[in-house]
C-alpha positions in Angstrom: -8.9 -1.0 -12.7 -8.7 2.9 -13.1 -9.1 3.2 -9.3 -6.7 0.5 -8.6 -4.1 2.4 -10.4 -5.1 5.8 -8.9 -5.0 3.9 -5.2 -1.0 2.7 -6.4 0.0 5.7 -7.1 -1.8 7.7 -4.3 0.2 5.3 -2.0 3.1 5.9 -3.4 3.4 9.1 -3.3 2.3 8.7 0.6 5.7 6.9 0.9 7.5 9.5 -1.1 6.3 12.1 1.3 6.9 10.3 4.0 10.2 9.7 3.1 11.1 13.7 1.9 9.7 14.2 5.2 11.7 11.5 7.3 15.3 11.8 5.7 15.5 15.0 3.9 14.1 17.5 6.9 15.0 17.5 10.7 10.9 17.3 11.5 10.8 15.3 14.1 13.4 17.3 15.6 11.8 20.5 15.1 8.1 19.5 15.8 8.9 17.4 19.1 11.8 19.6 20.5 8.7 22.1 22.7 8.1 18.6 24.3 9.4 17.6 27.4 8.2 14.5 27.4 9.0 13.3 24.1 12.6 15.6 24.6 13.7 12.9 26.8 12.0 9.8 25.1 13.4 10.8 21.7 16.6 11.7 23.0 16.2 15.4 21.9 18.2 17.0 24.4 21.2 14.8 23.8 20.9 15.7 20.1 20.8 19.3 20.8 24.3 19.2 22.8 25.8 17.1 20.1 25.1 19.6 17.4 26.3 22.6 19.8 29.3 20.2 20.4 30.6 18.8 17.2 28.6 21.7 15.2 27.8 18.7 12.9 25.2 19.3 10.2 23.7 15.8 10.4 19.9 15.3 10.5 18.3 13.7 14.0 17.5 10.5 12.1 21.2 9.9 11.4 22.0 11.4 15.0 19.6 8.3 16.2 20.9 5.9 14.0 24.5 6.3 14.7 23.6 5.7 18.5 21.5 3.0 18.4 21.4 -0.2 16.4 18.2 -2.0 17.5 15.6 -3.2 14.5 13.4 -0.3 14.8 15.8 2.4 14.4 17.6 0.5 11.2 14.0 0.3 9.7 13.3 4.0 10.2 16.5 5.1 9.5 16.5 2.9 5.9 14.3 4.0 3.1 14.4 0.7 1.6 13.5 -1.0 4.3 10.6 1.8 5.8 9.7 1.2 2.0 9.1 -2.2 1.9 7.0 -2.5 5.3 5.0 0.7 5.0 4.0 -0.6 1.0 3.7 -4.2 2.6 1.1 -2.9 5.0 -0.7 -0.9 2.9 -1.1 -4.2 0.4 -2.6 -6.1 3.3 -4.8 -2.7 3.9 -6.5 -2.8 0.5 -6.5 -6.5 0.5 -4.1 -6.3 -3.1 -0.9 -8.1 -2.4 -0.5 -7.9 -5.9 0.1 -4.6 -5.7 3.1 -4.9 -3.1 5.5 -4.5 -5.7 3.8 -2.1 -8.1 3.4 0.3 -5.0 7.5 -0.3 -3.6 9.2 0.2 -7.2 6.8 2.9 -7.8 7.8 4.4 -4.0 11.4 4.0 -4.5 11.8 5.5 -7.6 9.9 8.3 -6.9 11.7 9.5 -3.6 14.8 8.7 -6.4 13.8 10.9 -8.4 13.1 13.3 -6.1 17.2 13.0 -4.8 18.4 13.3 -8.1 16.2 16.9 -8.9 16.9 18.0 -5.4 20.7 17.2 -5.1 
């Protein structure tokens, strides 16, 4: 039982990072950007001229998500939603559906508490 509960909250601090990572920081901007390849699959270019442009402050996952309104890019540009299907998958993972919810209140909250010290 200890390990089960060290597992949970392993996870969910896993989410909470990714989150931080995801919505708080322009990463995937910064890290793919010295790309060409991914520059023009990830639309990086485009981003780069709008922030030159409108000298807007917004992050490239709100860039992305104001352009394109498929399913993937509402689930990664969500917290709630990336929540529930990255704590879903990991309940299937370590064969504990159980856990599913321990694991996304535990995530949520969390990355909530880390808005409310941060902001």
């Amino acid at each position: 039982m200890e390990s089960n509960l060290i597992d949970i909250l392993k996870y969910s601090f896993v989410h909470t990072f990714i989150c931080i990572v995801l919505y708080e920081t322009n990463v995937i901007f910064e890290y793919f950007k010295y790309s060409s390849i991914l520059c023009n699959i990830l639309k990086i270019n485009d981003y780069i001229k709008y922030k030159e442009l409108t000298k807007s402050e917004d992050l490239y996952i709100q860039y992305i998500s104001s352009l394109y309104s498929n399913f993937f890019i509402k689930l990664i540009s969500c917290p709630l939603c990336l929540g529930f299907w990255v704590n879903l998958i990991v309940s299937f993972t370590i064969n504990d559906l159980s856990s599913f919810f321990v694991l996304y209140c535990l995530s949520v909250m969390f990355y909530g508490v880390y808005n409310l010290i941060w902001k």
